[in-house]
C-alpha atoms as an extended CHARMM CRD file, in Angstrom:
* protein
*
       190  EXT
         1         1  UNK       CA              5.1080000000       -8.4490000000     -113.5080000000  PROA      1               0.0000000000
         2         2  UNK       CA              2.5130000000       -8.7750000000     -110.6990000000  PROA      2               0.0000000000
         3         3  UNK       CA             -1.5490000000       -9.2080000000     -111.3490000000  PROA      3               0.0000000000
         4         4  UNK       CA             -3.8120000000       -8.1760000000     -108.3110000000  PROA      4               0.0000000000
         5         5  UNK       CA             -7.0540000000      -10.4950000000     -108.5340000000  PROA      5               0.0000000000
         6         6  UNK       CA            -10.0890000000       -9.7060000000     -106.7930000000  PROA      6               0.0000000000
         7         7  UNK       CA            -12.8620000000      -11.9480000000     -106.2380000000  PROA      7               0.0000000000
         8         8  UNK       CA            -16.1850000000      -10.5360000000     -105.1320000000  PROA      8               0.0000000000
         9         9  UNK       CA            -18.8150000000      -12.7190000000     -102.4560000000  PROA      9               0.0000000000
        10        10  UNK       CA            -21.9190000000      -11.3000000000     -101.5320000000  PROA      10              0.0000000000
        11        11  UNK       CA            -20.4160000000      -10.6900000000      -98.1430000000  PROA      11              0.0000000000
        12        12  UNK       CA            -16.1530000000      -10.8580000000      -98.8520000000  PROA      12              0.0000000000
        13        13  UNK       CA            -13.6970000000      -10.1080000000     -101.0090000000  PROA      13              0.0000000000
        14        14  UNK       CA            -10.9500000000      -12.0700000000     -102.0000000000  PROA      14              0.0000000000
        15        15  UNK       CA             -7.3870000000      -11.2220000000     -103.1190000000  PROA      15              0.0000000000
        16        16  UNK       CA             -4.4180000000      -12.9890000000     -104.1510000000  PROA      16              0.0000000000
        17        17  UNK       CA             -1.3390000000      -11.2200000000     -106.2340000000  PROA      17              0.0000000000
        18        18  UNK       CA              0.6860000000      -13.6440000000     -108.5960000000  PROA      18              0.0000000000
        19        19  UNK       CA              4.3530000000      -12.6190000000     -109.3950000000  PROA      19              0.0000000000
        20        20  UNK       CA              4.5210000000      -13.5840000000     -113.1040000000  PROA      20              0.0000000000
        21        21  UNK       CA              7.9430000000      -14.1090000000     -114.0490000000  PROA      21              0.0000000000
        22        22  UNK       CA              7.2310000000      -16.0910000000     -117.6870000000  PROA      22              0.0000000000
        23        23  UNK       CA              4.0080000000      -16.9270000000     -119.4660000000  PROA      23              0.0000000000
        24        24  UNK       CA              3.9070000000      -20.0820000000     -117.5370000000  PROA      24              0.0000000000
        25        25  UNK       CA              4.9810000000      -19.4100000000     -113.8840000000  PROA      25              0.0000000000
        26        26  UNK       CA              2.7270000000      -17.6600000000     -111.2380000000  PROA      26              0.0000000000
        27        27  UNK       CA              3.6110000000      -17.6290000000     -108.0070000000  PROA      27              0.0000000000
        28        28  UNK       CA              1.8730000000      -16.1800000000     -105.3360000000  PROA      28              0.0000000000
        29        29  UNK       CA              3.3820000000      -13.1720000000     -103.4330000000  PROA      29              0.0000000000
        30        30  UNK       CA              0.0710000000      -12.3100000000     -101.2150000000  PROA      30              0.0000000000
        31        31  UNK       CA             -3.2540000000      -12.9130000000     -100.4680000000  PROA      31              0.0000000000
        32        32  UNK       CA             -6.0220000000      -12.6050000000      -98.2240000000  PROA      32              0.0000000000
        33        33  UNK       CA             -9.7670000000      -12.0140000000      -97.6060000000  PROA      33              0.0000000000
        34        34  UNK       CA            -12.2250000000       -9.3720000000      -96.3010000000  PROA      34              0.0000000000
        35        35  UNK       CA            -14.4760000000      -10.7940000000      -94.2920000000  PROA      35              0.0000000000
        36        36  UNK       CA            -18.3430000000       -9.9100000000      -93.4020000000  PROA      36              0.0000000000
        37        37  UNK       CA            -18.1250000000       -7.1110000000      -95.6970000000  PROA      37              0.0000000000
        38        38  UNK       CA            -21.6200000000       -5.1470000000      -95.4360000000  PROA      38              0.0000000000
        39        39  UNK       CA            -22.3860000000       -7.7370000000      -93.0010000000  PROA      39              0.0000000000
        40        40  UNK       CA            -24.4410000000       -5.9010000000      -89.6350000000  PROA      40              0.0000000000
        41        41  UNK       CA            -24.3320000000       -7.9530000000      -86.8300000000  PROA      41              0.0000000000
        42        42  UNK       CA            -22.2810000000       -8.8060000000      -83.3460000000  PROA      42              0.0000000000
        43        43  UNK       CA            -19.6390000000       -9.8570000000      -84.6790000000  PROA      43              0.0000000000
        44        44  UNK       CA            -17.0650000000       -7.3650000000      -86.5510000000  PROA      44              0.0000000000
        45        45  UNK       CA            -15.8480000000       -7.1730000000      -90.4650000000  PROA      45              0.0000000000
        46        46  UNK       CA            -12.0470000000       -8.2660000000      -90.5280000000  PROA      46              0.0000000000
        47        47  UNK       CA             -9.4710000000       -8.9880000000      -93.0720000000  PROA      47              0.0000000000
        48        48  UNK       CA             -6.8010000000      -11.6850000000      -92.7000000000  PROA      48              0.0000000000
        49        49  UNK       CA             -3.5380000000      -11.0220000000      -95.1040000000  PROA      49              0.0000000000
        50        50  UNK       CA             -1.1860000000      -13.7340000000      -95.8930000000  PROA      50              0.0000000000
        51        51  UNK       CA              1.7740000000      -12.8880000000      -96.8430000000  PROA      51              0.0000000000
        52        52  UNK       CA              5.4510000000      -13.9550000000      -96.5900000000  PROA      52              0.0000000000
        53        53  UNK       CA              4.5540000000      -16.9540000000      -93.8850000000  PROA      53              0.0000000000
        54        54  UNK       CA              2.5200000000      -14.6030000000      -91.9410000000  PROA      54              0.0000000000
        55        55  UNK       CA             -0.6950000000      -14.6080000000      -90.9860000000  PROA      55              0.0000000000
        56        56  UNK       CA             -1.9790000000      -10.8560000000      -89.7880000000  PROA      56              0.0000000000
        57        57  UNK       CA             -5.8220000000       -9.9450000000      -89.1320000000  PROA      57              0.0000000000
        58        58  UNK       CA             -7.0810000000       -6.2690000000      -89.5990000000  PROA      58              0.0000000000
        59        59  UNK       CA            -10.4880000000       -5.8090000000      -87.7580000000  PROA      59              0.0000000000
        60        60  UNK       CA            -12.4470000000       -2.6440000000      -88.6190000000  PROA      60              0.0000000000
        61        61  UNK       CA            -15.8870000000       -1.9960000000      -90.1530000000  PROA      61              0.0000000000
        62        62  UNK       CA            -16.2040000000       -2.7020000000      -93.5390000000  PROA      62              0.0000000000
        63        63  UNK       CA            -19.2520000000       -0.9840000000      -94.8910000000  PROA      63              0.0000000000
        64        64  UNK       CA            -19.1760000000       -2.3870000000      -98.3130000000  PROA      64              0.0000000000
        65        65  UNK       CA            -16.7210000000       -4.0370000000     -100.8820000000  PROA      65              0.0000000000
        66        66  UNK       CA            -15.4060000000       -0.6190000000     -102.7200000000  PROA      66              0.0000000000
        67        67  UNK       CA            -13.9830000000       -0.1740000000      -98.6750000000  PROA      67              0.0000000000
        68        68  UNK       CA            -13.1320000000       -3.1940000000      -98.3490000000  PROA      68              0.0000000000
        69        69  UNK       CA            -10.8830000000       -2.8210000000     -101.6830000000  PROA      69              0.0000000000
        70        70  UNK       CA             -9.4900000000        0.6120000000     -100.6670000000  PROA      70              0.0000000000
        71        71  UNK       CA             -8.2670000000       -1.3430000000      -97.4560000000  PROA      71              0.0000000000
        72        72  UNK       CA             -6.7410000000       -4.3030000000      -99.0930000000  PROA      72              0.0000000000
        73        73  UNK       CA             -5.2760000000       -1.6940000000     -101.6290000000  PROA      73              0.0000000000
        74        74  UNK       CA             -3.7990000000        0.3050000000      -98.8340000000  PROA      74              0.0000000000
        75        75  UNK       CA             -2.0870000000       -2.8780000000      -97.0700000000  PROA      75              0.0000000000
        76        76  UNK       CA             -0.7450000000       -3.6110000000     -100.6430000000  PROA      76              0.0000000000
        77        77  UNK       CA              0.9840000000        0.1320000000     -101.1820000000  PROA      77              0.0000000000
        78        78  UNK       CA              2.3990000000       -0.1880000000      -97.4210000000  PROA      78              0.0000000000
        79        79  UNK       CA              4.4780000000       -3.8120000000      -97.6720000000  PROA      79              0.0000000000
        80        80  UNK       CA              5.7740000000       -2.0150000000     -101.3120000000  PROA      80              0.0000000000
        81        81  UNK       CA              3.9300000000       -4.3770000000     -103.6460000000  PROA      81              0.0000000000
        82        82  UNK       CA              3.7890000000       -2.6550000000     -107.2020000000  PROA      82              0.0000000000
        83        83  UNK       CA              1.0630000000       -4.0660000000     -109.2110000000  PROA      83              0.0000000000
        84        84  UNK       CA              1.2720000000       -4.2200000000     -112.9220000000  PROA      84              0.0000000000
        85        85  UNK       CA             -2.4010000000       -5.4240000000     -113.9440000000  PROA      85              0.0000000000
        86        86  UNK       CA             -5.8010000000       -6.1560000000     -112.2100000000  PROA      86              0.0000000000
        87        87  UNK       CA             -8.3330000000       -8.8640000000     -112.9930000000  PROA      87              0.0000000000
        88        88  UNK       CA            -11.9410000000       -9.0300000000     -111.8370000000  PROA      88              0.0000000000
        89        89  UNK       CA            -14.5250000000      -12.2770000000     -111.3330000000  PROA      89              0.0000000000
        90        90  UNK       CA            -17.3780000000      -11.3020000000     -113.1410000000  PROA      90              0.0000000000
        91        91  UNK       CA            -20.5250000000      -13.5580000000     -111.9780000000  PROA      91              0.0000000000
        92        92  UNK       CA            -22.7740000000      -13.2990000000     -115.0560000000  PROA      92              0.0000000000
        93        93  UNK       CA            -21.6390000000      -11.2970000000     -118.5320000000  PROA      93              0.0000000000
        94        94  UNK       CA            -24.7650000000      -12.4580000000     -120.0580000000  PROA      94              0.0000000000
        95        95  UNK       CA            -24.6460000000      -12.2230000000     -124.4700000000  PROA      95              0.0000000000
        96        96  UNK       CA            -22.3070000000       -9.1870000000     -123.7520000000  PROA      96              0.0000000000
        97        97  UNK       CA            -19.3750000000      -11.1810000000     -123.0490000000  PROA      97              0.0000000000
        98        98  UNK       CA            -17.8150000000      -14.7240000000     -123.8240000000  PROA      98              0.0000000000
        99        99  UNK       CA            -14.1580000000      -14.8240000000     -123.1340000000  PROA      99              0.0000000000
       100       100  UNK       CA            -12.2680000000      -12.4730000000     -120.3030000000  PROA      100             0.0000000000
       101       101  UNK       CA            -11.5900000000       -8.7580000000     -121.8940000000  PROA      101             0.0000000000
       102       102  UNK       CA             -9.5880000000       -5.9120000000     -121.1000000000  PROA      102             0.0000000000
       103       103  UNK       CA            -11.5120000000       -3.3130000000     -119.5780000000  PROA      103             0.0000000000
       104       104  UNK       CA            -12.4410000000        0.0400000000     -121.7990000000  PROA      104             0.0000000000
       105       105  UNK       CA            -15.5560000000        2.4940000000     -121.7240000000  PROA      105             0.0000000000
       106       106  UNK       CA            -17.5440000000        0.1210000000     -124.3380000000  PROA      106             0.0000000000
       107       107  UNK       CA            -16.7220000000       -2.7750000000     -121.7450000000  PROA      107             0.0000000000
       108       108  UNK       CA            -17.7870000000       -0.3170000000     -119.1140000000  PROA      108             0.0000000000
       109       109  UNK       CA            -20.5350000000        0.0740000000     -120.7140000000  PROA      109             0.0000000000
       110       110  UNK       CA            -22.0570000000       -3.7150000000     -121.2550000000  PROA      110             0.0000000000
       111       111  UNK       CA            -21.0840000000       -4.1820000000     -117.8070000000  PROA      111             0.0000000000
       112       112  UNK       CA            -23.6360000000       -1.7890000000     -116.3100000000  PROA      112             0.0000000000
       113       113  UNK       CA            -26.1140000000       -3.5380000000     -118.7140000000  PROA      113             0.0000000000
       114       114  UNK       CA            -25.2860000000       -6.9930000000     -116.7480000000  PROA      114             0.0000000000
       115       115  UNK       CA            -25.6530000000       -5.6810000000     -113.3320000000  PROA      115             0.0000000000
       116       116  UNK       CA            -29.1820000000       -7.1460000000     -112.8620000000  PROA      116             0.0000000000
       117       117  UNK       CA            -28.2310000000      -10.5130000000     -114.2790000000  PROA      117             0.0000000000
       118       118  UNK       CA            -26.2330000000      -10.9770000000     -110.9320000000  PROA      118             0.0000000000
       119       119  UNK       CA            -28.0480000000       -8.1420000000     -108.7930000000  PROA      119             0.0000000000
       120       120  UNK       CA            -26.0490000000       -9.8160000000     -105.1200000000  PROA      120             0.0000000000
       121       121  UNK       CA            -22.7450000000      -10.4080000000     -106.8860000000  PROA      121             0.0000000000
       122       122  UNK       CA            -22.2820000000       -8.0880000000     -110.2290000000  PROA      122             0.0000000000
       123       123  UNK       CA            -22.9540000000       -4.7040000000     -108.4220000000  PROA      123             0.0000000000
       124       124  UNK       CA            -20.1730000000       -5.2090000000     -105.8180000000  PROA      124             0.0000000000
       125       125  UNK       CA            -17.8720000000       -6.6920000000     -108.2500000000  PROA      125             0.0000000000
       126       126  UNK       CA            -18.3510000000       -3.6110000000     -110.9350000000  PROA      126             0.0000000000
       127       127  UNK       CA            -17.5840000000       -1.0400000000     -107.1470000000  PROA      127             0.0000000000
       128       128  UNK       CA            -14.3940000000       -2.9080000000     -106.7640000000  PROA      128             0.0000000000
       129       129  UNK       CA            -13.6040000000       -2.3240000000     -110.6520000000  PROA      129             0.0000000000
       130       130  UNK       CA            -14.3210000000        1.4670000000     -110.4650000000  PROA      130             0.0000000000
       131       131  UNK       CA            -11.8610000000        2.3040000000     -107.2600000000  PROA      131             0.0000000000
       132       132  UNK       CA             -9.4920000000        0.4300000000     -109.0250000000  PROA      132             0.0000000000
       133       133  UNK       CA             -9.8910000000        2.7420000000     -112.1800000000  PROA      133             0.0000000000
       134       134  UNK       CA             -9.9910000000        5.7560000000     -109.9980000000  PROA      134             0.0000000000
       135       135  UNK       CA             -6.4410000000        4.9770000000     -107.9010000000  PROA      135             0.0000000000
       136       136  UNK       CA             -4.2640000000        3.0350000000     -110.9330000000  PROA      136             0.0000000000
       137       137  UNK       CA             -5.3880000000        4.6960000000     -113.8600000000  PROA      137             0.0000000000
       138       138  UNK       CA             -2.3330000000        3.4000000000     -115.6340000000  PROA      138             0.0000000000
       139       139  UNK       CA             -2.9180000000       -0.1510000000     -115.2090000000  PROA      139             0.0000000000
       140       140  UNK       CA             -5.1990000000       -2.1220000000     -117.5160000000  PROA      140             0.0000000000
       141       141  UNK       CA             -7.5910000000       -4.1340000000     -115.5420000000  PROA      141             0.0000000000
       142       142  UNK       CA             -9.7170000000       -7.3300000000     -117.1960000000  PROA      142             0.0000000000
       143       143  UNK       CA            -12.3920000000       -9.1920000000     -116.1360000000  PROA      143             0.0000000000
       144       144  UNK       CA            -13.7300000000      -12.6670000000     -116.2440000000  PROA      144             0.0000000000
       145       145  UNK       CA            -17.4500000000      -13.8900000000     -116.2240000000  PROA      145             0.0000000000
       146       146  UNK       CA            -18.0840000000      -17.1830000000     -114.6580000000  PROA      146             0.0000000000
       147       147  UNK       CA            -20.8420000000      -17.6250000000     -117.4260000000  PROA      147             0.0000000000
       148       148  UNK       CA            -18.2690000000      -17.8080000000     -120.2810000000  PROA      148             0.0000000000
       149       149  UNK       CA            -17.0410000000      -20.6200000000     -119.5360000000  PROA      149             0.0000000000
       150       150  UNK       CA            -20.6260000000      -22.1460000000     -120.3160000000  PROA      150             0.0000000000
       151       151  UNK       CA            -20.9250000000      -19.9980000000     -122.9870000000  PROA      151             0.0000000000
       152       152  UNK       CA            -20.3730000000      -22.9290000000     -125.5090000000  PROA      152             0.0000000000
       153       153  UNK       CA            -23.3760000000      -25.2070000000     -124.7310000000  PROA      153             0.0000000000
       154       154  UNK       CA            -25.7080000000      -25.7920000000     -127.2290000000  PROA      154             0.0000000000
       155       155  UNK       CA            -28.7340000000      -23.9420000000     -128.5400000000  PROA      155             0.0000000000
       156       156  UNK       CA            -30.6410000000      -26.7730000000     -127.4210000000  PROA      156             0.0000000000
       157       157  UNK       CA            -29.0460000000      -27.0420000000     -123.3950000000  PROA      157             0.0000000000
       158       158  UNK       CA            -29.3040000000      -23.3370000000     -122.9570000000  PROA      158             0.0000000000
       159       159  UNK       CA            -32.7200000000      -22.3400000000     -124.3650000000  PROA      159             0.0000000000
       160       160  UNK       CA            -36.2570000000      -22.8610000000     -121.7940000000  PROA      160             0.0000000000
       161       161  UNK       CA            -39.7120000000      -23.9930000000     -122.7460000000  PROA      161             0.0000000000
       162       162  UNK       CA            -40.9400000000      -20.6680000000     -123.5440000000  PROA      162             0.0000000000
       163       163  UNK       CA            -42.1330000000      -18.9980000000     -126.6890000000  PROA      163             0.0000000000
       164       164  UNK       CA            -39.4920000000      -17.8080000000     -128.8060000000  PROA      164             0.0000000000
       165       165  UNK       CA            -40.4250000000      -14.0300000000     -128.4800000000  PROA      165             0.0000000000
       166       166  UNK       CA            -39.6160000000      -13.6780000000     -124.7190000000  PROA      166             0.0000000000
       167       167  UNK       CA            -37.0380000000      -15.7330000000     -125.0910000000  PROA      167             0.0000000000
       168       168  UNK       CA            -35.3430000000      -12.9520000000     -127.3260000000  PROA      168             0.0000000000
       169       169  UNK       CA            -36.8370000000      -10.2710000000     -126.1080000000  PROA      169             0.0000000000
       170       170  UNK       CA            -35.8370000000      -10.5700000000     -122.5450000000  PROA      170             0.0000000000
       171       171  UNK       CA            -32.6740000000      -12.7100000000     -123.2280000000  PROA      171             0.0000000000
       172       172  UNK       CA            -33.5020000000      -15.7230000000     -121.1630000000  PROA      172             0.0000000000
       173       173  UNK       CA            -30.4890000000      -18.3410000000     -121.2210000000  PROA      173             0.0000000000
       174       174  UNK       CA            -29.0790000000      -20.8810000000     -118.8750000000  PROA      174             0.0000000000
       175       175  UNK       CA            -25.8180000000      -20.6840000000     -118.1020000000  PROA      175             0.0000000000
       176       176  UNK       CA            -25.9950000000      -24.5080000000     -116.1960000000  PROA      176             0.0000000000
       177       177  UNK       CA            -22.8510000000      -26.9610000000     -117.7690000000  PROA      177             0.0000000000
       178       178  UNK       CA            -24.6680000000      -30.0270000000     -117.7310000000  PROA      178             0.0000000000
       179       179  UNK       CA            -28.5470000000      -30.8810000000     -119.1620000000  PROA      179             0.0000000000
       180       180  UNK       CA            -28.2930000000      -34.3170000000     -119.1350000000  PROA      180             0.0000000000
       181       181  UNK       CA            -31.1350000000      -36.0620000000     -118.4920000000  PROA      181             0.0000000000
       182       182  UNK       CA            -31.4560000000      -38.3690000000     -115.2250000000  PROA      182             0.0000000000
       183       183  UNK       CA            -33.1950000000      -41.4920000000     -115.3210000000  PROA      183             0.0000000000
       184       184  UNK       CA            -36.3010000000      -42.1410000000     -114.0050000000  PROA      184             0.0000000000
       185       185  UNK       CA            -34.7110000000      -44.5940000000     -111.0710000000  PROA      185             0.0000000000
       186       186  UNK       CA            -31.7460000000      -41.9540000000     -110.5410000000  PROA      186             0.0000000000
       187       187  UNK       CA            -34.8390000000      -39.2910000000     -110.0320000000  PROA      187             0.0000000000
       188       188  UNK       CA            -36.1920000000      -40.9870000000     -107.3170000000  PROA      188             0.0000000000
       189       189  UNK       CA            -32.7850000000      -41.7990000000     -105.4790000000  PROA      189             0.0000000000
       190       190  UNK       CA            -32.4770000000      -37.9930000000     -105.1300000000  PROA      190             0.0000000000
């Protein structure tokens, strides 16, 4: 079984595909990274491919990163690498979303509902999801949000100094891992 994983910057997009033989071993078949994506500018969008020991760079103007995936998807299709699922870095899933999901119309949904919560990252990210709905159809694609892994901290760590009512009403919450207090000397060191 191989999993395509895509990675969305502001300004690249990243790729690796893992052969998955068991539950337990990954190994990675190919990789690589479009570069300057959206970017305008003297010097020219690329994308470098690694794959089998070799190194190969693809200039060309990458407009934005749903391009910049048909591209990588392209290279993929011509050195015959079948891809069996699809996972997606999701910046911020706000209260919609604690754990990585499989990807269905509700999910659809809640993701367009988290697109300002990362307005430079969640856009792009949700563009990359949609071409890959639109060419593989057949293959179930899941996403991860970098804010469930915080999801856990307590009331206390993720709640600000404001009145209870905005809080809720706008769904305010930091996402940070650690609160802890610094000391007053370690303050002033930094």
């Amino acid at each position: 079984m191989n999993i395509l994983v895509f990675n969305c910057g502001s300004s690249s997009l990243t790729y690796k595909v893992f052969g998955v033989v068991a539950s337990k071993n990954a190994k990675e078949i190919i990789s690589g990274k479009a570069h300057r994506v959206g970017v305008k500018g003297k010097a020219p969008s690329f994308i470098e491919h690694y794959f089998q020991k070799n190194i190969s760079k693809n200039t060309a103007p990458i407009r934005n990163h749903n391009q910049a995936a048909i591209l990588i998807l392209r290279h993929l299709n011509e050195n015959g690498i079948r891809i069996d699922y699809i996972g997606h870095r999701f910046v911020n899933g706000g209260a919609y979303f604690n754990k990585s999901v499989f990807i269905d119309k509700d999910t659809l949904k809640k993701l367009y509902l988290c697109l300002p919560l990362a307005p430079i990252h969640n856009p792009v990210i949700l563009e990359v999801i949609r071409e890959c709905a639109k060419r593989f159809s057949n293959i179930r694609q899941y996403v991860t949000f970098d804010t469930a892994f915080h999801s856990t901290i307590p009331y206390c760590a993720y709640t600000y100094a404001l009145p209870r009512k905005i809080v809720q009403k706008f769904g305010f919450r930091n996402f940070m891992d650690s609160l802890i207090p610094m000391s007053p000397k370690a303050f002033l060191k930094s």
